[in-house]
C-alpha positions in Angstrom: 0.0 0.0 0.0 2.6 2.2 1.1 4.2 1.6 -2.2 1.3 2.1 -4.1 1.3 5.7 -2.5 4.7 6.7 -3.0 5.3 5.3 -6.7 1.4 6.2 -8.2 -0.5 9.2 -9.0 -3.7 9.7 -6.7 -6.7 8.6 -8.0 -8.5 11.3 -6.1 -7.8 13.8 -3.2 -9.6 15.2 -0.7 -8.7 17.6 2.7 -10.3 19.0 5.3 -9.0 21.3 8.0 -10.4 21.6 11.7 -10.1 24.3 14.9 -12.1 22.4 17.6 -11.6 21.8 21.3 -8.0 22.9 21.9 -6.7 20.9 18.8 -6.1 21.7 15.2 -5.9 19.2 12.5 -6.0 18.8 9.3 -7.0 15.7 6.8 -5.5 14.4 3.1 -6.7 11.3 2.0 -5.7 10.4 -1.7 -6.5 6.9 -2.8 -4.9 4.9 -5.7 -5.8 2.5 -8.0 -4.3 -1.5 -6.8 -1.7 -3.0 -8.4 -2.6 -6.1 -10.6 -1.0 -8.3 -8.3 -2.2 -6.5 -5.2 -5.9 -7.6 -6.7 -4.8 -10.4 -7.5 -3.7 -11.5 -4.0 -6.7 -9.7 -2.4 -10.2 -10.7 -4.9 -12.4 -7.9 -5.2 -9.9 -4.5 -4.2 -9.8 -1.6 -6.4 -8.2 1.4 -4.4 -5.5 1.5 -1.6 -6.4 4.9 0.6 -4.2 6.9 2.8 -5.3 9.1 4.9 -2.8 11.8 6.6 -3.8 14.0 9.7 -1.4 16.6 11.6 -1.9 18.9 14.0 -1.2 20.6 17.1 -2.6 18.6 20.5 -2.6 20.2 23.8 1.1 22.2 22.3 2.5 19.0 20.8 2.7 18.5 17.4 1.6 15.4 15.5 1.4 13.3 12.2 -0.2 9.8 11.5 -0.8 7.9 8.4 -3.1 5.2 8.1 -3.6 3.1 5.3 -6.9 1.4 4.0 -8.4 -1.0 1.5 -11.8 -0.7 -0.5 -13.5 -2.5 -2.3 -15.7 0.1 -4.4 -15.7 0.6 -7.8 -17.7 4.5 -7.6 -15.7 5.5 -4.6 -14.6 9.0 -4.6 -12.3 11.2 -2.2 -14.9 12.6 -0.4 -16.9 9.6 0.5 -13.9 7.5 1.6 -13.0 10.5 4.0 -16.8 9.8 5.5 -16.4 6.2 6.0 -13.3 6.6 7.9 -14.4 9.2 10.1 -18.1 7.5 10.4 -15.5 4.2 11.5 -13.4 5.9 14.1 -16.5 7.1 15.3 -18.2 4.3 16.3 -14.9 2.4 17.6 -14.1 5.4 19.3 -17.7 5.7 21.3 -17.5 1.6 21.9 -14.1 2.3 23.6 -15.1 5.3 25.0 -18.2 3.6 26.7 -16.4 0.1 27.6 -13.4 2.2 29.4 -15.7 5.4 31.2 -18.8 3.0 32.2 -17.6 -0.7 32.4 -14.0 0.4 33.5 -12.5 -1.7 31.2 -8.9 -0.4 31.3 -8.5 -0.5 35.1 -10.2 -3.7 36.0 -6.9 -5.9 36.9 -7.5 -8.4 35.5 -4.6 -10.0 33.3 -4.4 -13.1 33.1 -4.7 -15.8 30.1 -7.8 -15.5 28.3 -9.4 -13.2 30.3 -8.9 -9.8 29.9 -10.2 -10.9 25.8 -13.2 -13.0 27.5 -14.2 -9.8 29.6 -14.0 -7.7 26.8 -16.4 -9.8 24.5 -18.7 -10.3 27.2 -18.8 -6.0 27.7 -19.2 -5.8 24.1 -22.1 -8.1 24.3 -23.5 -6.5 27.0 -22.9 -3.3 24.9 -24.8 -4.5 22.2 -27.7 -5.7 24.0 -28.4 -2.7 25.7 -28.2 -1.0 22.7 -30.5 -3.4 20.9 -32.9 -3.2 23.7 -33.0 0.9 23.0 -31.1 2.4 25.8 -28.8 5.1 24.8 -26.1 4.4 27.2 -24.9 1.7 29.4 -24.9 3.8 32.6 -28.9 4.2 31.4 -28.7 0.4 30.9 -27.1 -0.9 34.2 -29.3 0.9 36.2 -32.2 -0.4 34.8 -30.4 -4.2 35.3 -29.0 -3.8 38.2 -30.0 -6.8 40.7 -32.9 -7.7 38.2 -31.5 -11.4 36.6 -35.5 -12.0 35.1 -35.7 -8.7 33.5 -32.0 -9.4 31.9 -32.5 -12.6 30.5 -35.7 -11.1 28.8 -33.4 -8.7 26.8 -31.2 -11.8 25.8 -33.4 -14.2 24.9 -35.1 -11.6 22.4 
């Protein structure tokens, strides 16, 4: 991919600058067409994407590239830039809500399997609550808490 970046010309381009909360950054994605043996390793890939975003953090400068396939023939700049953002967004509400309200990243534990089997079983838990319409696990906890009947309702469903 990172090849495909440096040697190619961009199939599209897109940026985006933003002043928000104490931070500054600003976007490029360009995305280039797959090599023939890229799709041919990979069935189905068109593009390789990278996406670029520096800024200024709390003083501290920054720069991170990330890299991404797609599989879409119509893609354009400015759509890819959406999926990646709409992306980050969810993972980083799912962390944000397993770490704040389920205390995931100070719970201890650390051994074997599991920290991974806690994790799945938050992420269920996660999802259930969601499914069952409450907008946040705090919302969701207090409605469960020390009612096992009510819970296994929302499961079995």
């Amino acid at each position: 991919m990172q090849q495909a970046a440096a040697e190619g010309a961009a199939a599209g381009h897109w940026q985006e600058s933003e002043h928000n909360r104490g931070r500054e950054v600003q976007r490029v994605l360009d995305f280039f067409p797959a090599s023939a043996q890229a799709r041919a390793e990979w069935p189905g890939l068109v593009w390789f994407v990278r996406l670029v975003r520096q800024g200024r953090r709390q003083g501290q400068a920054y720069e991170r590239s990330s890299y991404y396939i797609c599989s879409c023939e119509k893609a354009d700049a400015a759509m890819l830039a959406e999926a990646i953002r709409g992306h980050w967004g969810i993972e980083n509400r799912v962390h944000w809500e397993k770490d704040v309200t389920l205390k995931e990243d100070s719970n201890g534990i650390s051994k074997g399997q599991a920290p991974e089997n806690l994790s799945l079983l938050k992420s269920m838990a996660l999802n259930i609550a969601r499914r069952s319409g409450f907008l946040s696990m705090k919302d969701a906890t207090m409605a469960f808490a020390n009612k096992i009947t009510l819970m296994t309702k929302y499961i079995r469903t």
